[in-house]
N, C-alpha and C positions, 0 to 999 in steps of 0.2 A: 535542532542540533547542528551546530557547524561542523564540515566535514573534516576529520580528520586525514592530512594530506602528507604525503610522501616527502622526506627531506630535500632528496635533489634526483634527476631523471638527465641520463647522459642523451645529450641530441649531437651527435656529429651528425656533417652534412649527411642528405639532404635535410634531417631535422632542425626546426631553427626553434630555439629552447624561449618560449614564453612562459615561464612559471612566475607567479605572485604566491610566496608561502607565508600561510597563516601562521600567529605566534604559536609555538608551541599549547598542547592544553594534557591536563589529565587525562588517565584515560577514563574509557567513557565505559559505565554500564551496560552491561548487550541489554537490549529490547527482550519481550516476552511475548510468547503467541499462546492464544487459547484453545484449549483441546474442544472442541465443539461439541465432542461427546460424554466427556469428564465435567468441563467446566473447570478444569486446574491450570495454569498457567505454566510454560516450561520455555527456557532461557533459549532464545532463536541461535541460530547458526553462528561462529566466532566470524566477527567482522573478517572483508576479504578483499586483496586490493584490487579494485575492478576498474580497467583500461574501456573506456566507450571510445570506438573511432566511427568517425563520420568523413567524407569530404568535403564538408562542411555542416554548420549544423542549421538547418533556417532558420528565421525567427520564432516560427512557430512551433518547435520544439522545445523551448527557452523554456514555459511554465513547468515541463515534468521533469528537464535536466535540474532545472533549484530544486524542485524536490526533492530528486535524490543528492544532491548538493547538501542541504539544509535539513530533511528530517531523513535520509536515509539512512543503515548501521551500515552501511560498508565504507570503505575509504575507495574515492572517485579520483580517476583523471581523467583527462576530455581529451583526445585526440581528433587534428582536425586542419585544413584551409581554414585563417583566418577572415579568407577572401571568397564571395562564393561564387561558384561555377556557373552560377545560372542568373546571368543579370535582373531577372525577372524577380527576384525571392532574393529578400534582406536574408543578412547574417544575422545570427544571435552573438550579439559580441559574451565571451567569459567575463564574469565578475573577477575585480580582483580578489587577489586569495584563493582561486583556484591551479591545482597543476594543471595547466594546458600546453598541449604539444603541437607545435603548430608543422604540419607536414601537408606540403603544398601538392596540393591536384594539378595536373598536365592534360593537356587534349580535352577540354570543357565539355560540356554539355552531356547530358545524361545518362548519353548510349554509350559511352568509353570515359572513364576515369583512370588515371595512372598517378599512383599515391607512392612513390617510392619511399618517404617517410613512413609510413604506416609497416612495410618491409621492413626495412630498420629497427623497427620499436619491436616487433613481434618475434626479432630477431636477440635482444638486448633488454629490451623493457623490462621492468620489474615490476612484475604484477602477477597473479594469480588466473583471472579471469580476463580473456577478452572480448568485448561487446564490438561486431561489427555491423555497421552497416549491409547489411548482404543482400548484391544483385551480381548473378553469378556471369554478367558481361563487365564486370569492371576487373581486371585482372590481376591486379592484386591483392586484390581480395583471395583472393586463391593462395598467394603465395605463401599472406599473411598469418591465414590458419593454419595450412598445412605445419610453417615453422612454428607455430605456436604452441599446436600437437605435440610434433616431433619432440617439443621441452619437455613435455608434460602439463602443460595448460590446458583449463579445461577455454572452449570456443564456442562463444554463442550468440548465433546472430540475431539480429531485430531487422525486419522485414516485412516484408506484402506477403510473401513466397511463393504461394501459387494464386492465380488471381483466375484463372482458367485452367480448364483441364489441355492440356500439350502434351503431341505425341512426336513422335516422330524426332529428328537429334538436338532440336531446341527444347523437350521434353526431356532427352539424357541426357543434356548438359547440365538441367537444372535437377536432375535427381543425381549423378556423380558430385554434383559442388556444395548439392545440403546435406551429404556424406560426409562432410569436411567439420561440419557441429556436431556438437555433442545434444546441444536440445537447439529448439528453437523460440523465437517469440515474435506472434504477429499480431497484426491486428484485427481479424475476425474470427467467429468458428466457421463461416466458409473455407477461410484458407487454411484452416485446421483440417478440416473435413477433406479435403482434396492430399493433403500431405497423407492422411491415413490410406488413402486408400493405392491401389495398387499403382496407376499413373503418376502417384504423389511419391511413390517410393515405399508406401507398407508403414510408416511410421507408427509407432506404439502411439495414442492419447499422451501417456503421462510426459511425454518429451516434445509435447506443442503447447506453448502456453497463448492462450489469447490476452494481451493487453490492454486491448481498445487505442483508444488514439484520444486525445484532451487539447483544448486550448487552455486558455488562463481563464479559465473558470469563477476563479474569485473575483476576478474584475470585472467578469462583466455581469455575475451577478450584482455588484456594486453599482452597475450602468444600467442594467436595470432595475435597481427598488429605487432609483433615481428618476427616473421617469412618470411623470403623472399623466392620467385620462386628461386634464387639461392643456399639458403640452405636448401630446397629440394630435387633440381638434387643434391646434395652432399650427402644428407642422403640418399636418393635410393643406391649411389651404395654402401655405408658402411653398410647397413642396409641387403637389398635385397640378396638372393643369385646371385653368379656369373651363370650366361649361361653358360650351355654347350657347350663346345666347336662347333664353327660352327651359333649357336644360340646366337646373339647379340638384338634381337628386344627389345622395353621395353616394357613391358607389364602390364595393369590396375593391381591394387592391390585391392582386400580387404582384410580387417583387421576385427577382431575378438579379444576385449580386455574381458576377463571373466575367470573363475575358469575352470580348463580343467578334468570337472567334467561329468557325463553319463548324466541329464537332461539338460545343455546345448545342445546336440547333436551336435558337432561338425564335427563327421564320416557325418553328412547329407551335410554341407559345403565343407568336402573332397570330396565327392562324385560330389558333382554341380560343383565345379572346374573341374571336372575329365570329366564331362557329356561337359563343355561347350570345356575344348581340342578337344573333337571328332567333335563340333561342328564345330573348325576353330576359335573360339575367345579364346585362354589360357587365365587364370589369373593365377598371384601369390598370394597367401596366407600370410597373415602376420599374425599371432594369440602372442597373445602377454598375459602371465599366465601360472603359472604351476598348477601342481595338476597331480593325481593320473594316470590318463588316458594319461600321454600323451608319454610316450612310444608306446602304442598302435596305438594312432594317429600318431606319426612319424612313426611307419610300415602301415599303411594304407595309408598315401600320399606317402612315397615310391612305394609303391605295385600298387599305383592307378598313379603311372607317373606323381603325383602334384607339381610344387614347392611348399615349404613351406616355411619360415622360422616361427621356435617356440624361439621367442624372450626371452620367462621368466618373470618373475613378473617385473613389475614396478611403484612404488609409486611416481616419479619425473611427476610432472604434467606439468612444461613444458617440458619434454622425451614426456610425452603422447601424448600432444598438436602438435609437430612435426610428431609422428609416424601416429596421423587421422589425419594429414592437407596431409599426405603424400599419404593414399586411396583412391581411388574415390568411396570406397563406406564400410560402417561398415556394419558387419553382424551378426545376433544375434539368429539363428537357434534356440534355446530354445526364453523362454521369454524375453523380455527388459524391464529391468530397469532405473535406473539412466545412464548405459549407453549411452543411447538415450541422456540425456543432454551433455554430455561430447561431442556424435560426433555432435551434430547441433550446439553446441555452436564453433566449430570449424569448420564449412563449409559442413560437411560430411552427406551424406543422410546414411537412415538404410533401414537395411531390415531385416523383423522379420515372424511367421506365423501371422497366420489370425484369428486363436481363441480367440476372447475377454475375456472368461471366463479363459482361459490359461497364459494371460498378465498379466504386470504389468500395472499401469495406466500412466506412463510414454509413451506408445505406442500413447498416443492420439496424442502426438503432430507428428504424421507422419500423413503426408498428400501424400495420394498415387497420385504416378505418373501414368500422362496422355500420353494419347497415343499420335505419333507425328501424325503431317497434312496431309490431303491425299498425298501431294507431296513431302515426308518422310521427312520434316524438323521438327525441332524442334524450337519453339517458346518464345521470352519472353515475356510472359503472365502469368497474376494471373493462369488460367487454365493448365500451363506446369511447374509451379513453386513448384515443389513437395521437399519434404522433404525425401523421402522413397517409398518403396513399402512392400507389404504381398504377401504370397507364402502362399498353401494350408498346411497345417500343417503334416510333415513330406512327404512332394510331392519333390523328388529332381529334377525331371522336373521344377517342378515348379519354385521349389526354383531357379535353374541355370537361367530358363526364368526374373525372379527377378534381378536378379545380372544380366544380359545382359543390362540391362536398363539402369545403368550407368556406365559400362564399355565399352560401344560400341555407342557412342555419343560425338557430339563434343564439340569443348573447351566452345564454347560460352552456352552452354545448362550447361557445369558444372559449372561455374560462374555461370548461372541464378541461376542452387542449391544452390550454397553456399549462395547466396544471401538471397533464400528462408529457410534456416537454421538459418541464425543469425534472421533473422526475427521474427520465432516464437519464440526462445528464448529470443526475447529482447521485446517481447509482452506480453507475458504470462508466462513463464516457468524462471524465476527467485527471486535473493532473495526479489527485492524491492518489485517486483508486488504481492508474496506470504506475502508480511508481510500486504501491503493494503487490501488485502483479508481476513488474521486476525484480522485486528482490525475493518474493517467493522461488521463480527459477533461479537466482543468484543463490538462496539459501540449501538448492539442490533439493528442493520439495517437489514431487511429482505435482505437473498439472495439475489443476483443479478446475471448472470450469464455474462450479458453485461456490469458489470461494469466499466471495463477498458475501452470497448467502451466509454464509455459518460466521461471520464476524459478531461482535458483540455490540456492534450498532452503524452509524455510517461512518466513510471513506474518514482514516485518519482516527479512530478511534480507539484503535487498539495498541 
């Protein structure tokens, strides 16, 4: 469904007015939601026109914004930098034919953003709902709701929002400024869990929605039924270093795709590779990113007798989609991020630590692996169907213990993973299922956390 878009949106300065408007269309049928307890159908919320500001939007936000662009029932505008702040992270340019408002960010980088634009539109905009970006050190974000209230708008942000428990006035800053919404939406029940409770500000459930977080899902399922067990054994050996002379065996890989930067810790990753040689199981190393360190780390897997290969940056996402369909296991020795969707959306379990307050909320979707049966096999069962494992945070025992789980296991247990990887991506952690999840709070429906459970089949189907 193409979105129906607002005729015209006044931008005086600072606003600089990018709109592309679709032809005119009739109007459009409301959608229908199923009573899970009935089984009757009853006509969803009357479309609402809902402002999303960003200051800018990354690339990687792109797949769930066309969702709700394309099959959502409300009518959308984008508010945003068309330029982004962080040289590091492409823009998602708007399609045309969408209203976009382009209101420029000041003073870059992540710790202070100043969006005067975005003031402006909360001040004049016409819209019902505003969706913001909400990190309560960027200061207009503050302004923006408060005027938005004061109209009568309902304000609701999309965030991290609590990612650790904070006391102390960096704790009451961020509980006075998620006062300023009406609900909220983030992407884990951690940071749901932390909102409820009393450091978080007491939050009621039904006013924290969890959305998950999604890449473009559809494509890289596409990149992967594209791939065969035959050009795999062909990238190993193109890819892989050659064996030393003498040494022909092949041997598990993990892979490590990330910035080869000091909180990463990727010296801890050398090291478990290094711990599990002495054990009698080698793996090789694929780390795949450059950056500052990595000199350093090719003398440390030297020195530590590792193979390596340090592949270098790669933006081709089917290169990527071959390189994790080619590990049997991702590793992520600092935090995980979006990572984490990139390898289960391709078959690949992770392995990250164990600190919640140290994660991203992308970590949830790993589901640690079970131990095998007393009579050492490995099972396929919901209880053996793991996604990943955690390792005690900086423990390279540990961590090496982690990474043995799926390097030292047979074929039928890593199909069961990969199995259990596209799973939870195609449950929970993509663009369609993340955009149901917004427009349930857009439709002013309490939380649910079960949602997806009581649908009448998968993401997109109702």
């Amino acid at each position: 469904m193409t979105p129906h878009l607002p005729a015209t949106v006044a931008h005086p300065p600072p606003v600089e007015p990018m709109t592309n408007h679709l032809a005119p269309k009739p109007p459009v049928k409301p959608p229908t939601t199923t009573n899970p307890s009935t089984s009757t159908s009853t006509p969803a919320p009357a479309p609402r026109r809902v402002c999303i500001a960003y200051p800018f939007f990354p690339h990687y936000r792109g797949p769930v914004l066309t969702e709700l662009l394309t099959r959502g029932h409300h009518q959308y505008s984008l508010l945003a930098d068309p330029v982004s702040a962080e040289p590091s992270i492409k823009v998602w340019p708007a399609p045309a034919g969408v209203t976009f408002i382009a209101a420029k960010v000041y003073f870059g980088r992540s710790t202070v953003y100043v969006q005067p634009g975005l003031v402006w539109h909360a001040l004049v905009g016409g819209f019902d709902d505003l969706v913001i970006h909400a990190v309560p050190w960027w200061p207009t974000t503050w302004l923006a709701a408060a005027i938005a209230r004061l109209r009568g708008k309902r304000v609701l942000s999309w965030c991290h929002g609590w990612t650790r428990p904070e006391r102390g006035w960096r704790g009451l800053v961020r509980r006075v400024y998620h006062r300023l919404f009406h609900a909220h939406m983030v992407y884990g029940h951690y940071a749901k869990a932390l909102f409820m409770q009393p450091v978080g500000g007491g939050w009621p459930a039904e006013r924290i929605h969890v959305i998950y977080n999604s890449l473009d899902y559809p494509a890289q399922r596409a990149a992967r039924e594209a791939i065969t067990p035959a050009h795999l054994d062909a990238l190993r050996t193109s890819v892989m270093l050659r064996a030393p002379e003498g040494e022909h065996e092949r041997r598990p890989i993990a892979i490590c795709v990330t910035r080869l930067i000091p909180v990463r810790r990727l010296d801890l990753l050398i090291d478990a590779a290094a711990e599990l040689a002495r054990q009698g199981t080698p793996i090789d190393l694929l780390i795949v990113g450059d950056g500052p360190l990595r000199a350093e780390l090719e003398a440390q897997a030297k020195a530590r007798g590792v193979r390596c290969v340090f592949y270098g940056p790669c933006y081709d996402e089917a290169r990527i989609a071959e390189l994790t369909m080619l590990a049997d296991v991702m590793v992520a020795p600092g935090k995980v991020g979006l990572t984490a969707m990139t390898a289960l959306a391709y078959g690949t379990p992770i392995v990250t630590h164990d600190d919640e307050a140290e994660q991203m909320p992308e970590w949830e979707a790993l589901i640690p692996a079970s131990p095998t049966t007393p009579d050492g096999q490995h099972r396929d069962t919901p209880a053996h169907r793991a996604t990943g494992a955690t390792f005690r945070k900086g423990d390279v025992q540990d961590l090496s213990r982690a990474i043995a789980q799926f390097t030292t296991r047979p074929q039928e247990a890593r199909q069961a993973t990969a199995r259990a990887c596209h799973d939870i991506v195609e449950k929970l952690w993509n663009p369609t299922r993340q955009r149901e999840a917004i427009e349930r709070c857009l439709d002013g429906l309490p939380a649910d956390d079960l949602f997806w459970l009581k649908s009448a089949g998968p993401p997109g189907s109702r």
